[in-house]
Structures are given as C-alpha cells and as structure tokens.
C-alpha positions in Angstrom: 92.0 104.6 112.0 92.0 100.8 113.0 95.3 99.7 114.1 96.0 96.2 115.4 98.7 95.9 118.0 100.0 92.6 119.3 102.2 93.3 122.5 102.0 89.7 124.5 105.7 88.8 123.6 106.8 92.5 125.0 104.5 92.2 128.2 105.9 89.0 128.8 109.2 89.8 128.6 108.3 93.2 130.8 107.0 90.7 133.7 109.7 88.2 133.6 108.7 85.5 131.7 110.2 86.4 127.8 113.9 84.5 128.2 116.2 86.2 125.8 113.4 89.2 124.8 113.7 91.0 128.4 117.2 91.8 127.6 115.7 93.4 124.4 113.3 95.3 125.9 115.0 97.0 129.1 117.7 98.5 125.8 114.7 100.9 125.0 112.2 101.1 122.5 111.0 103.6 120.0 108.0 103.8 117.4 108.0 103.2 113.8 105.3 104.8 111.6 104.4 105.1 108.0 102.2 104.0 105.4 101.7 101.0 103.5 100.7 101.1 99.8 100.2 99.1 96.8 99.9 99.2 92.9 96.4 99.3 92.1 96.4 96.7 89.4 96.2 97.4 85.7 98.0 100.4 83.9 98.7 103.7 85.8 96.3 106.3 84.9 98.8 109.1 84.4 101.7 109.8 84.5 101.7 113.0 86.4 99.8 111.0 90.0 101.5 108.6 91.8 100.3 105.3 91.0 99.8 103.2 94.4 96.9 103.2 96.7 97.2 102.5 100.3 96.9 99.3 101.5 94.1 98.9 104.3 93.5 96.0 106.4 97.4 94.9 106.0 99.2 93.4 108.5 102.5 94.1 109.2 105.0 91.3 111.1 108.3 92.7 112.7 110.5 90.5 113.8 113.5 89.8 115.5 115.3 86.5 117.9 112.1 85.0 118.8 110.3 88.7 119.4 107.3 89.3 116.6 105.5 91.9 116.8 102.5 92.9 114.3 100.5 96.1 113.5 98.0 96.1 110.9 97.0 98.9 108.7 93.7 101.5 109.2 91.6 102.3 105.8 94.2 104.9 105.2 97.2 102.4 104.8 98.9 104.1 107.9 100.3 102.2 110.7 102.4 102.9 113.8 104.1 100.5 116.3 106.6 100.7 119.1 109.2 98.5 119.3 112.2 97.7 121.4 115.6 99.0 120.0 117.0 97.0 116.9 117.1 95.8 113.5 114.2 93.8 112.5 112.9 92.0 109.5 109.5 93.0 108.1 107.0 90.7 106.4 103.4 91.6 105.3 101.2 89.4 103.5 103.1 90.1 99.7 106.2 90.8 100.4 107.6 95.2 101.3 109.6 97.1 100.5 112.1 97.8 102.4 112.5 94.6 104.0 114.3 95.6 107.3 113.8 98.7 109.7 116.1 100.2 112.7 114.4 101.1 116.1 116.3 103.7 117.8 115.8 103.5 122.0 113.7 107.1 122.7 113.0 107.6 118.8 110.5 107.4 116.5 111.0 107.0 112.6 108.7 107.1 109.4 109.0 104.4 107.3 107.2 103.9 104.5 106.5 100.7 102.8 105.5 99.6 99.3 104.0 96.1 98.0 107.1 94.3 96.3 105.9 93.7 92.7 108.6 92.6 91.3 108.1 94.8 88.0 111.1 96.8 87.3 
C-alpha cells in the first residue's frame, strides 16, 4: 500500500516553530483510517454488489487553523493518518463524503469516505 504522508506543519510545530499549531499538537493526537471510494461511472451492474470502487492515488487534505495535513490513497483506496486532537475539514480532489472528521487524543477511528456525486 502507497500512502503519502505530509507531517512538516506537525514537526514544526513539535520543534517550536508552528505559532498557534504547537498548542494543537501537545492536546494529543490520534489516527484516522478508512477507505476512499467512488462510483464507477455508468449504470450499476447489479443490484445485489455495491456499486463503488476504491479510489487509488487520491489525496486526502485535513485541515484545521492554519494546520493541513494530507494522506493519499494506496491501489486499495485505504488510507490512514494521525492527527492532533480536533475537528477538521476534509477535501479530496471531488469533493467526500462526510465532510468533517473528529480526532480523539489516544484514539484511532475508521472513517470511511465516498466521492460526493451529487445524484440523489
């Protein structure tokens, strides 16, 4: 599994040098994990199988203040990041489903997310 992991803003902010991020980061993180999937274009081949793939190669953008953090997705459409504690918002090249997650200091949470459509 590929996974992408940006971590600059959090190291920063570990050594001093992150202004109002370090106050976000000594609260405690925890690690969010999931998969990321998407329709696959056209009509659903049956009813009885979902009808999503996973979505490989995404990347996925948490943010929150001035902290953004991104993980991108392996072949599989899995990903997993650690964050510090908090609510943040989530964007991804289309836009997800959900749209915000909660990091809980110590825990670790699937969340799944699905490629926004917007067909009912």
């Amino acid at each position: 599994m590929r996974l992408l992991l940006v971590l600059v803003p959090v190291l920063l902010a570990g050594c001093g040098g992150g202004g109002s991020s370090s106050s976000s980061v000594s609260e405690g993180g925890g690690i969010i994990f999931g998969t990321v999937s998407r329709a696959p274009g056209g009509a659903c081949p049956s009813q009885e199988e979902p009808c999503s793939i996973p979505a490989s190669g995404m990347t996925l953008r948490f943010s929150r203040g001035g902290l953004s953090i991104v993980a991108t997705t392996g072949a599989n459409g899995h990903y997993r990041v650690r964050l510090p504690a908090g609510r943040y918002a989530v964007e991804g090249p289309q836009p997800l489903k959900p749209r915000h997650v909660e990091v809980s200091a110590g825990g670790s949470r699937r969340v799944d997310f699905s490629v926004d459509t917007k067909i009912s």
